[in-house]
C-alpha positions in Angstrom: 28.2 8.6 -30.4 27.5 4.8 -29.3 24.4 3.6 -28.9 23.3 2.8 -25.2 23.5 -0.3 -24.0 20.5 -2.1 -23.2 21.0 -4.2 -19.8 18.4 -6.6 -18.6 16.2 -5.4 -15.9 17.2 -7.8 -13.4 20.2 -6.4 -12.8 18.2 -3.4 -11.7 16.2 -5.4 -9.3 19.2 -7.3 -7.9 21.2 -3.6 -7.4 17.8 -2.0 -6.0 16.7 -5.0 -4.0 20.7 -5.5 -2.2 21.3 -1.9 -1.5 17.7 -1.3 0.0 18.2 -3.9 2.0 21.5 -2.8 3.6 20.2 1.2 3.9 17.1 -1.0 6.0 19.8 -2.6 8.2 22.1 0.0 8.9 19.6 2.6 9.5 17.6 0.4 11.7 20.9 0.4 13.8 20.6 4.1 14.2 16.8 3.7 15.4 15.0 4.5 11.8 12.7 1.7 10.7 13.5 -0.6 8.4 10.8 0.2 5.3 12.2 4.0 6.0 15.7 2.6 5.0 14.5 0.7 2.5 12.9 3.7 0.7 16.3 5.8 1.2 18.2 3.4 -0.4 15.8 3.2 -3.1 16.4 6.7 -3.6 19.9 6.9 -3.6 20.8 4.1 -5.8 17.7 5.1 -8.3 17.8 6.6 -11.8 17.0 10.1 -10.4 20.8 9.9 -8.1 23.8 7.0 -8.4 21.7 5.1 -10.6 21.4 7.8 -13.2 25.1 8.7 -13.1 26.1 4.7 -13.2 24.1 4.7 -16.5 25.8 8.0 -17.7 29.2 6.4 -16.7 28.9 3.1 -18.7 26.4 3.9 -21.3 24.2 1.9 -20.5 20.6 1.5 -18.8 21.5 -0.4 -15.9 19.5 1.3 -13.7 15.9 1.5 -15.1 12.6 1.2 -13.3 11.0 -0.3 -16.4 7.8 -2.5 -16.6 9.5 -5.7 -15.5 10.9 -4.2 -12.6 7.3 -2.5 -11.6 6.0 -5.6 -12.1 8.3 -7.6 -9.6 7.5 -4.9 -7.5 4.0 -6.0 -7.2 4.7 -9.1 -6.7 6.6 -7.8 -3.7 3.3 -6.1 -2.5 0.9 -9.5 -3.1 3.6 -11.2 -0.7 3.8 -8.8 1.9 -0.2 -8.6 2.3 -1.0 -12.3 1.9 1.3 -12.9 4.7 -0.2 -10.4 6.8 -3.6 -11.4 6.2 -2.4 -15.1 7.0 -1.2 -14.0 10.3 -3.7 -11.9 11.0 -6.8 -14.0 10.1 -10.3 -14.2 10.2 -10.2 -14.6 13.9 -8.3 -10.9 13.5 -11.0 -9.5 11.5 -13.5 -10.3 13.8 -11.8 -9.3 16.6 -11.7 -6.2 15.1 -15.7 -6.2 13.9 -17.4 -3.2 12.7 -15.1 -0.6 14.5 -12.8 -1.7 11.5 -15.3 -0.5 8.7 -16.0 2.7 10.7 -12.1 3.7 11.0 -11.5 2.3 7.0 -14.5 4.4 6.2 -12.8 8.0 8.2 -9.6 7.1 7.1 -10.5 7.3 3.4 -13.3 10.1 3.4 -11.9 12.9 5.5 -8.8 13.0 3.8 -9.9 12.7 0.5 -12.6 15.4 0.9 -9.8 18.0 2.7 -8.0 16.8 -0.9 -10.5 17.5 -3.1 -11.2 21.0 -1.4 -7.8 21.9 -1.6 -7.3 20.7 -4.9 -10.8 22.9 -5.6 -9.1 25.1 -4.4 -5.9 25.9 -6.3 -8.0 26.2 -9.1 -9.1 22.3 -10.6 -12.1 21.7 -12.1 -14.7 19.5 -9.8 -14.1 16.0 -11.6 -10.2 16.7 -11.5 -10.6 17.6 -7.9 -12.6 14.5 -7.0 -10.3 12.2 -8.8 -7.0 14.0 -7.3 -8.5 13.9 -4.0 -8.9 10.3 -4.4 -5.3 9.6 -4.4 -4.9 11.0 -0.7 -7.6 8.3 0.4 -5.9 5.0 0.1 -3.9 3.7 3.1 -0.7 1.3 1.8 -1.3 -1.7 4.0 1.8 -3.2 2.5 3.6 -0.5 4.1 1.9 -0.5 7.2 1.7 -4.3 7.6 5.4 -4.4 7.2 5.5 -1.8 9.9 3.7 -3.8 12.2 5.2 -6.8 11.8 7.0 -7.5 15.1 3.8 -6.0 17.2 1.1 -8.8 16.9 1.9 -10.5 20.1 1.8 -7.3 22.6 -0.3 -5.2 20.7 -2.7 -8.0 19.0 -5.9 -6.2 19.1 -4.7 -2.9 18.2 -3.0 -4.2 14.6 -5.7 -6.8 13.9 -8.1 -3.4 14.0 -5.4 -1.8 11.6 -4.4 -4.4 9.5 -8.6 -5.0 9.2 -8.9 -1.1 8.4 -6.0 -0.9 6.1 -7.8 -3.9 3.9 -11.4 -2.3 3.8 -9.7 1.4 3.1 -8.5 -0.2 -0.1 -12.7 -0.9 -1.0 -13.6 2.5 0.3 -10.9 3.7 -2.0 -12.0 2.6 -4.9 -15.6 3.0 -4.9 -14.3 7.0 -4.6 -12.3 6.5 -7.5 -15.3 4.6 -9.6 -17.0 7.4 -8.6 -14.4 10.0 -9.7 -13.8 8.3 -13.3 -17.9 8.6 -13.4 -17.8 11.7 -13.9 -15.1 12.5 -15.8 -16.3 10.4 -18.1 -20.2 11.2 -18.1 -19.6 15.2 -16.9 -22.0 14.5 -13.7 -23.6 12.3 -12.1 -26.9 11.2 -9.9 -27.1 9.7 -6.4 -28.4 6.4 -8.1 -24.8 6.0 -10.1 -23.2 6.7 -6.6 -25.5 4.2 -5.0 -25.2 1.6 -7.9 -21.4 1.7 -7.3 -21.3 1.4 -3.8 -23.3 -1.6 -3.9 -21.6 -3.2 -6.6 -18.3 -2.7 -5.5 -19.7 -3.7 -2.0 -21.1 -6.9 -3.5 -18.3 -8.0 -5.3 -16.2 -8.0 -2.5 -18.0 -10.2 -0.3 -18.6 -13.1 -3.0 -14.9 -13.1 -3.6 -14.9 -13.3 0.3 -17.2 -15.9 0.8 -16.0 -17.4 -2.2 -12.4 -17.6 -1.4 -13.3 -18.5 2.4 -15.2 -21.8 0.9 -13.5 -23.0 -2.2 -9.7 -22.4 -0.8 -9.8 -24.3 2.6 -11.6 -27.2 0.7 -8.6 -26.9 -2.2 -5.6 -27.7 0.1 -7.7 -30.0 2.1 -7.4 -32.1 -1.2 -3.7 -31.0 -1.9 -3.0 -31.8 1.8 -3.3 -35.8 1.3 -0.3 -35.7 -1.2 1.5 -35.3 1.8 4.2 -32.9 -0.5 5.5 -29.7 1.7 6.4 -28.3 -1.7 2.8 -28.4 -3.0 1.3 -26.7 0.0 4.2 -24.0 -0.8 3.2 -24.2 -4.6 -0.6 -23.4 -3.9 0.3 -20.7 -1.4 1.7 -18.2 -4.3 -1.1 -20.2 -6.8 -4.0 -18.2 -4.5 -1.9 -15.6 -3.5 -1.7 -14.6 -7.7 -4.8 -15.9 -8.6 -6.8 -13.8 -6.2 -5.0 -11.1 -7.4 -5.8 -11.6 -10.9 -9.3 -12.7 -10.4 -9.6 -9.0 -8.5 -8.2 -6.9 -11.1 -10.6 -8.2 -13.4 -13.3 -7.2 -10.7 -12.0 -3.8 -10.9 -10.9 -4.2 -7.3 -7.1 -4.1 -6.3 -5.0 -6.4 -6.5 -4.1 -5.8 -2.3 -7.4 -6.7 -2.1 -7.3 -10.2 -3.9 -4.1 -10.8 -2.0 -5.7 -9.9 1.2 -8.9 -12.3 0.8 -6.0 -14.8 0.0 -4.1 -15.0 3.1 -7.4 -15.0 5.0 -8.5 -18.0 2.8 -5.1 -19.8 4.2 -5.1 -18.4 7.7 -8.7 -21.4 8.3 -6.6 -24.4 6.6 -4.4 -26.6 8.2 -1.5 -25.1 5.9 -1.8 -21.8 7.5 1.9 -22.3 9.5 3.2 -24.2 6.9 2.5 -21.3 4.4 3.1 -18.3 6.5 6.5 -19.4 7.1 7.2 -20.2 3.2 5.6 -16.8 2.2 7.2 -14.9 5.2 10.6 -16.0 3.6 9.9 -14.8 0.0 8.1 -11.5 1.5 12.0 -11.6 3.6 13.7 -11.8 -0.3 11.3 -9.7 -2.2 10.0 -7.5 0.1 12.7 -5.0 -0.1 12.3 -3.9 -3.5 9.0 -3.1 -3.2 10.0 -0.2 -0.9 13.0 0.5 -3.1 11.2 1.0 -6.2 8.8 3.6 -4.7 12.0 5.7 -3.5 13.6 4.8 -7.1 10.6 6.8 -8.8 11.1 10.2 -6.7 13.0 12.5 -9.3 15.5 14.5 -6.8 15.6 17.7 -9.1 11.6 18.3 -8.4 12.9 19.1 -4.8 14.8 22.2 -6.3 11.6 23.7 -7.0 10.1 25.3 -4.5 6.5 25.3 -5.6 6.9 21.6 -6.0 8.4 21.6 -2.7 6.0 23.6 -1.1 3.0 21.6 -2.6 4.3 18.2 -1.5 4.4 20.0 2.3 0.8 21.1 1.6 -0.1 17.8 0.5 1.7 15.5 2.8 -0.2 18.2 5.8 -3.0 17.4 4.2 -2.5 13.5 3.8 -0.9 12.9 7.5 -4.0 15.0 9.6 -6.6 14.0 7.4 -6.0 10.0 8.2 -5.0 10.6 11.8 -7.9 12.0 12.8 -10.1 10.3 10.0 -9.2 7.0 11.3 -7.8 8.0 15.1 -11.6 9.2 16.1 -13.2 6.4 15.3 -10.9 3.6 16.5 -12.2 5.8 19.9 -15.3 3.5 19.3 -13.1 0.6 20.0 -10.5 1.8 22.5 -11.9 4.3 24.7 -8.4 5.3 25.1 -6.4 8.7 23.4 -2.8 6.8 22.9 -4.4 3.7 21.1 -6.6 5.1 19.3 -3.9 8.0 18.3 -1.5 5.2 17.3 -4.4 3.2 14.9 -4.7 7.3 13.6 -0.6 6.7 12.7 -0.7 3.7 11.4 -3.1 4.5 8.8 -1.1 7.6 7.2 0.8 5.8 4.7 0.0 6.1 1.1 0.9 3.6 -1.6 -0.1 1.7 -4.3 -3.9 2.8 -5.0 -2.5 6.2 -4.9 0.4 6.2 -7.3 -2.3 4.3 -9.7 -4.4 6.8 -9.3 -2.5 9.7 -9.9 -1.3 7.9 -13.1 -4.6 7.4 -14.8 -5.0 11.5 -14.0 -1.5 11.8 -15.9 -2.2 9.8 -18.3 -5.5 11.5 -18.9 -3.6 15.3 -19.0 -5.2 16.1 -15.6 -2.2 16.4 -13.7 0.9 18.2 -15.3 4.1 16.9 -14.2 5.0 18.9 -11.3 1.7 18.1 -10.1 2.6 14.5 -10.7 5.8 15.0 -8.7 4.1 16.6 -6.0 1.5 13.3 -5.4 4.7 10.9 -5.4 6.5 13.3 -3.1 3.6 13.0 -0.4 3.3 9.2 -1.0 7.3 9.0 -0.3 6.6 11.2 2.8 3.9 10.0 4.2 5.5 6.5 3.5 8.4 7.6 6.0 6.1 9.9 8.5 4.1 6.5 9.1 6.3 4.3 10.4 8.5 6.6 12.1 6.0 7.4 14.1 4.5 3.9 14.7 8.8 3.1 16.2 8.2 6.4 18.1 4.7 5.8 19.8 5.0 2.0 20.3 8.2 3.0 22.0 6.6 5.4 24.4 3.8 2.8 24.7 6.4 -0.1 25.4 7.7 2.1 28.4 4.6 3.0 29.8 4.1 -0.7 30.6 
């Protein structure tokens, strides 16, 4: 039998990036949202469907989601969120003020805890639970800033309190996870260790803020008086990946770097300048980002029903736990049911914190496979439930004025 043929992975990403981004046009004819279709297409064209039969076919791997094409794929998520948080801006965050940490802070506990019971439940031991319930806490705010994308200018106050939320989620997020990976590696732990990493997590993310909010404006002040349009575009992606870097290595997200990025630009006289150059790559690149999570999603877990059944359990779970986690305390903010309700929506999709998360349980033999497939299948759902829903209610709201 011939040996497979080894194709470069960029003829993966060009196949998943162009077909996601026809499913996202024609669908959003039919009324679905764009990132939905971008998903589906993702889905069909992946290994799991055509992809896998393509490479059956011709013998050869030419669809693969390999490392390359995950790491592209992050890419993808750094542009998406630095734009966002360009547009968005300091001005957004303090519109939004401390209403934003209290509806980050719901919209990451409650579910995670109604995760960690039900995970408790079924049987897991209490570190597993903690950590598997972690991966239900995490909001994607590349999917949701996506989402919300073509709302700033009616609904202004309402995403800059989501956006703001979605960005601090990520912190809350991790500082459960710190705590999770605590005790599975120590066996317990005491209030102190919990306290200790709250603070330092805490810490660390306002010097890279303050940081970031000093140095940056001051750096393309400097680059500005080259009076070069391609520099400005040049330093853009230079802080956007930097930041990224520079919070990886702070055992912070990456979305988070990215995020503290686009703020950075959003108080220097680059910020149009850089918005429009990054909102053009996020235009080209943003696609595949959405494809690859639908790429992962192995089809034959649907056919069994216990796997099917938990990711309905899970994605129950995952969608009431935000909506009310995050929709009662935007409440605070809004005094008003359909706002709030929509800021509880907005919040329910899962992403990139969670798929990490579940892989370090994998990779650590706390989740079998199935279990594995179940986690992806409630990020995929949740992923699509979201925005749906956002189309739906900012519809209704649309008509009501």
């Amino acid at each position: 039998m011939a040996a497979t043929l080894s194709v470069s992975p960029l003829l993966t990403i060009g196949i998943l990036f162009f077909f996601a981004k026809v499913m996202g046009i024609l669908l959003k004819r039919v009324g679905i949202p764009t990132v939905v279709g971008e998903i589906i297409g993702g889905m069909i064209i992946g290994p799991f469907a055509i992809g896998g039969l393509l490479n059956q076919l011709f013998n050869a791997t030419i669809i693969n989601v390999d490392s390359t094409v995950e790491l592209f794929s992050q890419v993808a998520v750094i542009l998406i969120i630095f734009s966002a948080a360009a547009e968005s801006g300091m001005s957004g965050l303090r519109r939004a003020g401390f209403e934003a940490v209290l509806v980050a802070i719901g919209g990451a506990v409650l579910p995670f805890i109604m995760g960690f019971y039900f995970f408790f439940a079924i049987g897991r031991s209490l570190p597993a639970a903690i950590l598997l319930g972690s991966t239900m806490a995490a909001t994607s705010l590349a999917v949701t800033a996506q989402s919300l994308s073509r709302l700033e200018e009616r609904y202004g106050e309402e995403v800059d309190l989501i956006i703001s939320s979605a960005a601090i989620d990520d912190i809350v997020s991790i500082i459960i996870l710190a705590v999770a990976l605590t005790i599975l590696t120590t066996g317990t732990i005491q209030p102190a260790d919990v306290f200790l990493i709250v603070v330092g997590t805490t810490v660390t993310w306002f010097i890279m803020l303050i940081a970031s909010l000093t140095v940056i404006p001051q750096f393309i002040k400097v680059i500005s008086r080259l009076k070069d349009e391609s520099l400005l575009e040049s330093a853009s992606l230079a802080i956007a990946f930097a930041l990224s870097s520079i919070s990886t290595l702070a055992n912070l997200s990456p979305v988070v770097g990215a995020y503290l990025g686009g703020l950075s630009m959003s108080r220097t006289q680059a910020r149009e300048h850089a918005m429009k150059f990054t909102n053009a790559l996020n235009s080209a690149l943003g696609p595949l980002f959405f494809a690859v999570i639908g790429a992962e999603l192995n089809f034959i877990t649907f056919f069994n029903i216990y796997v099917l059944l938990g990711i309905i359990a899970l994605s129950a779970i995952a969608v009431v736990g935000k909506a009310i986690g995050a929709g009662i305390p935007a409440m605070v903010k809004f005094r008003e049911f359909q706002s709030a309700f929509r800021v509880g929506v907005a919040m329910i999709p899962r992403g990139e914190v969670g798929l990490v998360i579940a892989g370090i349980a994998l990779q650590r033999d706390i989740l079998s496979q199935s279990l594995y497939a179940e986690i992806i299948g409630m990020v995929v759902v949740t992923t699509i439930i979201g925005p749906i829903g956002l189309e739906r209610l900012y519809h209704v709201g649309r008509s009501a004025r």
